[in-house]
C-alpha positions in Angstrom: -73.4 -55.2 -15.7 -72.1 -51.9 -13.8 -72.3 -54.3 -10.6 -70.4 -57.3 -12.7 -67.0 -54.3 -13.2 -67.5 -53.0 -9.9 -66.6 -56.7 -8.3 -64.3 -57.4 -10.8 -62.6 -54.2 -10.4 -62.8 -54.8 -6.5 -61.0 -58.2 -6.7 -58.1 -57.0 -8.8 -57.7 -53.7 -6.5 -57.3 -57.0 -3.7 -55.2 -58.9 -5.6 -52.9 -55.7 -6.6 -53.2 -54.8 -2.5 -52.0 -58.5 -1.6 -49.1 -58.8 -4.0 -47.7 -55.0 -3.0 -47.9 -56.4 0.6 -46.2 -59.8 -0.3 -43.4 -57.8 -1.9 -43.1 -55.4 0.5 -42.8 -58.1 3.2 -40.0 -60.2 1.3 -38.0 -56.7 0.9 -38.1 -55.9 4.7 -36.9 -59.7 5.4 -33.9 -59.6 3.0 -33.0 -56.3 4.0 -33.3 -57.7 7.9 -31.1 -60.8 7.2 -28.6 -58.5 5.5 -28.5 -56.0 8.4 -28.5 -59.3 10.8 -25.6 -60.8 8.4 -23.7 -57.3 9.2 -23.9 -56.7 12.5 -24.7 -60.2 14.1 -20.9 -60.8 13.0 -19.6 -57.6 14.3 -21.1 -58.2 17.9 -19.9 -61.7 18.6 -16.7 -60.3 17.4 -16.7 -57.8 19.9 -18.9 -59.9 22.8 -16.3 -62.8 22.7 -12.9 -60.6 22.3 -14.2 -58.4 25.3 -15.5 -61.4 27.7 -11.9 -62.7 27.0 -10.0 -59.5 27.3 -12.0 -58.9 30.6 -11.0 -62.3 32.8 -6.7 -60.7 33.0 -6.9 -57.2 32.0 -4.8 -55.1 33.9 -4.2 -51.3 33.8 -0.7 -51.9 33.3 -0.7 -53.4 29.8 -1.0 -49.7 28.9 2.0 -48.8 30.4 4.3 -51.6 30.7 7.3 -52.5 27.9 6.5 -56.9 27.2 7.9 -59.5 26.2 5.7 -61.4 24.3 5.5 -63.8 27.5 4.8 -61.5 29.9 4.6 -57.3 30.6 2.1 -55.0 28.6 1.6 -53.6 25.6 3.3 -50.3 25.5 5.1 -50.5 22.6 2.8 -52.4 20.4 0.5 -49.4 21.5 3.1 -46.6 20.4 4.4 -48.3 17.4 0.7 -48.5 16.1 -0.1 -45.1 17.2 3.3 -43.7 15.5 2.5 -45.5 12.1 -1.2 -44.5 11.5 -0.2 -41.0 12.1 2.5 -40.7 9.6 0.4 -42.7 7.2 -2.7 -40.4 7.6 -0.3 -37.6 7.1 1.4 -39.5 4.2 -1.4 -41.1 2.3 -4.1 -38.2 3.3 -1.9 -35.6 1.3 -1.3 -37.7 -1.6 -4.6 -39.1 -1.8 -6.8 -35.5 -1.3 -4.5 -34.5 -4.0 -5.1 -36.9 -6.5 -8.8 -36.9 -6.1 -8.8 -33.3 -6.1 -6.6 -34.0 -10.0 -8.9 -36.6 -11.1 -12.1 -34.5 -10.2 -11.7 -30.7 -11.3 -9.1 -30.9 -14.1 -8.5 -34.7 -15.1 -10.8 -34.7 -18.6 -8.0 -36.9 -20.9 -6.3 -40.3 -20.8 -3.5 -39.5 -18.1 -6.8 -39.4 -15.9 -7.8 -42.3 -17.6 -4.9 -44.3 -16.7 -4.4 -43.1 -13.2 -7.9 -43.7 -12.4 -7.4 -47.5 -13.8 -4.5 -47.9 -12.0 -5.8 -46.6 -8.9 -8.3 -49.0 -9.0 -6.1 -51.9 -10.3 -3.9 -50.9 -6.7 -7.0 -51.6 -4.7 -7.4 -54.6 -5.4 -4.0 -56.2 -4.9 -3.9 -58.0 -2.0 -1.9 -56.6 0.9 0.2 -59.1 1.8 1.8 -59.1 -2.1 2.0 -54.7 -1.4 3.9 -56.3 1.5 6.1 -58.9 0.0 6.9 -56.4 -2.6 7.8 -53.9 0.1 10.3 -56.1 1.0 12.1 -56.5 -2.1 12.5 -53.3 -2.7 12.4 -51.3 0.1 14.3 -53.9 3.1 16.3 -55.9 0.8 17.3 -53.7 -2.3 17.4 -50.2 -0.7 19.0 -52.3 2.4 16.6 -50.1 5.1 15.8 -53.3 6.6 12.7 -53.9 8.6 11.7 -50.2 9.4 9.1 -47.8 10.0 10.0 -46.4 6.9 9.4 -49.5 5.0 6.6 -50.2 6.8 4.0 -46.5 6.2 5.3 -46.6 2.6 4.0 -50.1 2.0 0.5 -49.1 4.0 0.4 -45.5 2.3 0.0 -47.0 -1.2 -1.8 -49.8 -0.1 -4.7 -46.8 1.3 -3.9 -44.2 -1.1 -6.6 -45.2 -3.4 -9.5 -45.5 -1.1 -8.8 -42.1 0.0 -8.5 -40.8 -3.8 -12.0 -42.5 -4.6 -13.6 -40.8 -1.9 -12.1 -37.6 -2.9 -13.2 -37.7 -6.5 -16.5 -38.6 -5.5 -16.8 -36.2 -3.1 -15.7 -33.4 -5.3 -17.8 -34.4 -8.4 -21.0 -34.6 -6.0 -20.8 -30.8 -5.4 -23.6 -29.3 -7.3 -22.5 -27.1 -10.4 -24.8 -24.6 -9.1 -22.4 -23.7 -6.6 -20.0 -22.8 -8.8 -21.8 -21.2 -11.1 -22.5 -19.0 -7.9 -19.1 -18.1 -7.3 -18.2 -17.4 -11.3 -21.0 -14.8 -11.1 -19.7 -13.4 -8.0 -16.8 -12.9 -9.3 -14.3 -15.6 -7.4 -11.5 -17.2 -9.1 -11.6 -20.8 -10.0 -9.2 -21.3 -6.8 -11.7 -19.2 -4.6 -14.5 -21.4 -5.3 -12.1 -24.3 -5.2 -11.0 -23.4 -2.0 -14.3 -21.6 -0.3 -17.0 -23.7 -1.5 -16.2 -27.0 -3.4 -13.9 -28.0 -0.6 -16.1 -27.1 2.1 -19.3 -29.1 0.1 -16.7 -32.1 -0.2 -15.1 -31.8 3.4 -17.7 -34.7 4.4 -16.9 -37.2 2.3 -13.2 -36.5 2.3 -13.2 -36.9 6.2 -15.3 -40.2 5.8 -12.7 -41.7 3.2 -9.6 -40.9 5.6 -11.5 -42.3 8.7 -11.8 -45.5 6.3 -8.4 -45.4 5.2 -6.7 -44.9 8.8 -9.0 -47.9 10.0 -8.0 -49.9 7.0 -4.2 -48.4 8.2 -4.9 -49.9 11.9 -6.2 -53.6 11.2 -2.9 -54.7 8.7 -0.8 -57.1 9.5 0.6 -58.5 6.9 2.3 -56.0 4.9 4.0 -54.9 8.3 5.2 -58.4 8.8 6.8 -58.2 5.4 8.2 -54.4 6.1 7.8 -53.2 9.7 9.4 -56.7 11.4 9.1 -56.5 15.1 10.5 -55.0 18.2 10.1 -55.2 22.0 11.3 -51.8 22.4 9.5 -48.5 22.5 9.5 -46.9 18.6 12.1 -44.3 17.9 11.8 -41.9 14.7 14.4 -43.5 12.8 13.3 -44.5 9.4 15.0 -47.4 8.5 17.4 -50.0 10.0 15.2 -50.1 13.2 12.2 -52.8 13.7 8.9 -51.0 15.4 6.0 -52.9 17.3 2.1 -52.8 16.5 -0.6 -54.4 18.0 -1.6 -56.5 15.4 1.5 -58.6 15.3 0.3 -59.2 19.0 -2.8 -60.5 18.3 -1.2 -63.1 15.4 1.9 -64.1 17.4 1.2 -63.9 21.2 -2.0 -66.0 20.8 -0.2 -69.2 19.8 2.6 -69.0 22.4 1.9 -71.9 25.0 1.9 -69.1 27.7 -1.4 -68.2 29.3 0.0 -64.5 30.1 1.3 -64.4 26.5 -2.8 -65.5 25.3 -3.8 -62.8 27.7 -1.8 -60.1 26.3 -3.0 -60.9 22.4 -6.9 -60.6 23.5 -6.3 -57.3 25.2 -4.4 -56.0 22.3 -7.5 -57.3 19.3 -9.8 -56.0 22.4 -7.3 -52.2 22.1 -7.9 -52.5 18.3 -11.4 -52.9 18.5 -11.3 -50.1 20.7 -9.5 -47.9 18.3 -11.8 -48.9 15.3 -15.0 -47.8 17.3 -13.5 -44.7 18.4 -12.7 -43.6 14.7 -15.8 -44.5 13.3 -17.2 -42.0 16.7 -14.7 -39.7 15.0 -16.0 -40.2 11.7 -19.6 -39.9 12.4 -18.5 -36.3 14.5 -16.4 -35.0 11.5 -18.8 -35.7 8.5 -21.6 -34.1 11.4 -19.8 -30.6 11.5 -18.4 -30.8 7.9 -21.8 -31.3 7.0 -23.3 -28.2 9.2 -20.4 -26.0 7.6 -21.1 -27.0 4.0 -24.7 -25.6 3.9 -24.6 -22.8 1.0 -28.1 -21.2 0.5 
C-alpha cells in the first residue's frame, strides 16, 4: 500500500514537473516573439535607411543651405535643432510643474479634471493639435507659419507625457523618506526640494527624453504650423517659415530627382541618428540620477 502512494505520488510530482516546464516554455516563446516583434522592426528600419543613406552621403549635407533638388541639409538641421530646444524648455517647465501639482498637493476634483484632461490631450491625434494650431494660431492670431506656431502646437501636444512621468515619478518616492526629513526637522519645501526631487530626478529625465523624441519625429503638426523654409532659422516668432528634417524625409522623397531622394534618406538616416543618441542620453541621465538618489 505505502509502495502504491509512493508511485502515485511520484507520477503526479512528474506530471506537476512536465506542465511547469510546458508553461515555462510557452512564456519564454511569447516573450521572444514580442521582443523579436520590437526590435526585428527597429533594425530593418535602421539597416535599410542606413544602406540607403550610405550609397550618396556626403559631409557636406551638414553644412550646405538646399534646395529641395539639390545642396544639404543645413537648415532642416538647425530648424529641428532650434525647435526641440525651445520645446524642451517650453513643455519641460510646464509639464515638471504640473506633475509636481498633481502629485504632492492635487487631493480634490481640479486634480481630477486636469488629470482627465491631460490624458484626454494625449490621445488626440497630432495632426488635429496641428490643424487646430492653424486656426488659431496662423490664421486667427495672423502669426502665419512660424516657429512660434509651430513649439506651441508640439509643447501641448508633449506636455502630458512629461506630466505623467512626473506624477509617477513623484508618487513612487517612498513615504519613508519624508517621514525622514519631517523628523529632521526640514520643511515640506526642503524635503521637496532635497530629497523627493532627487528620488524622482530619474524618471523625470526619462519622461523628457521621451517627450523631446516624440518632439523630433513630428511632422504633421509642423506642416499645419511651422510651413517650410529653405533659409537658415532666425528667432523670430511669427511671420517667418523654419525648416526641420522631417518635412525632408515626407517631401524630398517623392521629387523625381535622384539628388532630392538622396537628401530625404540622409535626413530619416540624421533623425535616426538623433533618436539613438537621446535614448544614449537617457539611459546616461536616469544612470547618475539614479546614483544620486540613494538615501540610506
Amino acid at each position: 500500500m505505502a509502495a502504491t502512494v509512493d508511485h502515485l505520488s511520484t507520477n503526479a510530482s512528474h506530471r506537476i514537473a512536465s506542465v511547469r516546464r510546458v508553461k515555462n516554455a510557452t512564456v519564454w516563446i511569447l516573450a521572444s516573439a514580442s521582443l523579436l516583434a520590437i526590435v526585428g522592426p527597429a533594425i530593418w528600419i535602421i539597416v535599410e535607411v542606413s544602406k540607403r543613406l550610405l550609397r550618396g552621403w556626403h559631409w557636406s549635407v551638414l553644412t550646405e543651405v538646399g534646395s529641395g533638388l539639390a545642396g544639404g541639409l543645413e537648415n532642416e538641421i538647425a530648424g529641428t535643432v532650434l525647435i526641440v530646444l525651445v520645446v524642451a524648455l517650453l513643455a519641460g517647465t510646464v509639464g515638471i510643474l504640473s506633475g509636481l501639482y498633481l502629485a504632492e498637493y492635487g487631493n480634490g476634483p481640479t486634480s481630477n479634471i486636469l488629470r482627465t484632461a491631460s490624458e484626454v490631450l494625449a490621445g488626440v491625434p497630432s495632426i488635429v493639435l496641428g490643424y487646430v494650431g492653424y486656426v488659431a494660431l496662423v490664421v486667427y492670431f495672423h502669426w502665419g507659419y512660424s516657429l512660434g506656431a509651430g513649439v506651441i502646437v508640439l509643447t501641448v501636444m508633449v506636455v502630458p507625457y512629461i506630466a505623467k512621468t512626473t506624477e509617477v515619478s513623484f508618487r513612487q518616492v517612498p513615504t519613508s523618506y519624508r517621514e525622514g526629513g519631517q523628523a529632521l526637522g526640514m520643511t515640506n519645501g526642503q524635503i521637496l526640494s532635497r530629497i523627493v526631487l532627487k528620488s524622482a530626478a530619474p524618471g523625470i529625465a526619462t519622461g523628457m527624453i521621451i517627450a523631446t523624441a516624440i518632439a523630433v519625429g513630428e511632422t504633421a503638426p509642423l506642416l499645419y504650423t511651422a510651413g517650410y523654409s529653405q533659409s537658415l532659422p532666425t528667432l523670430n516668432l511669427t511671420h517667418h517659415p523654419i525648416g526641420y528634417l522631417t518635412y525632408a524625409v515626407w517631401t524630398f522623397y517623392n521629387q523625381p530627382s535622384a539628388a532630392a531622394q538622396q537628401l530625404s534618406f540622409d535626413a530619416a538616416g540624421i533623425l535616426i541618428f538623433a533618436v539613438v543618441a537621446l535614448i544614449i542620453i537617457a539611459r546616461i541621465l536616469v544612470s547618475i540620477t539614479q546614483r544620486h538618489s540613494e538615501f540610506s
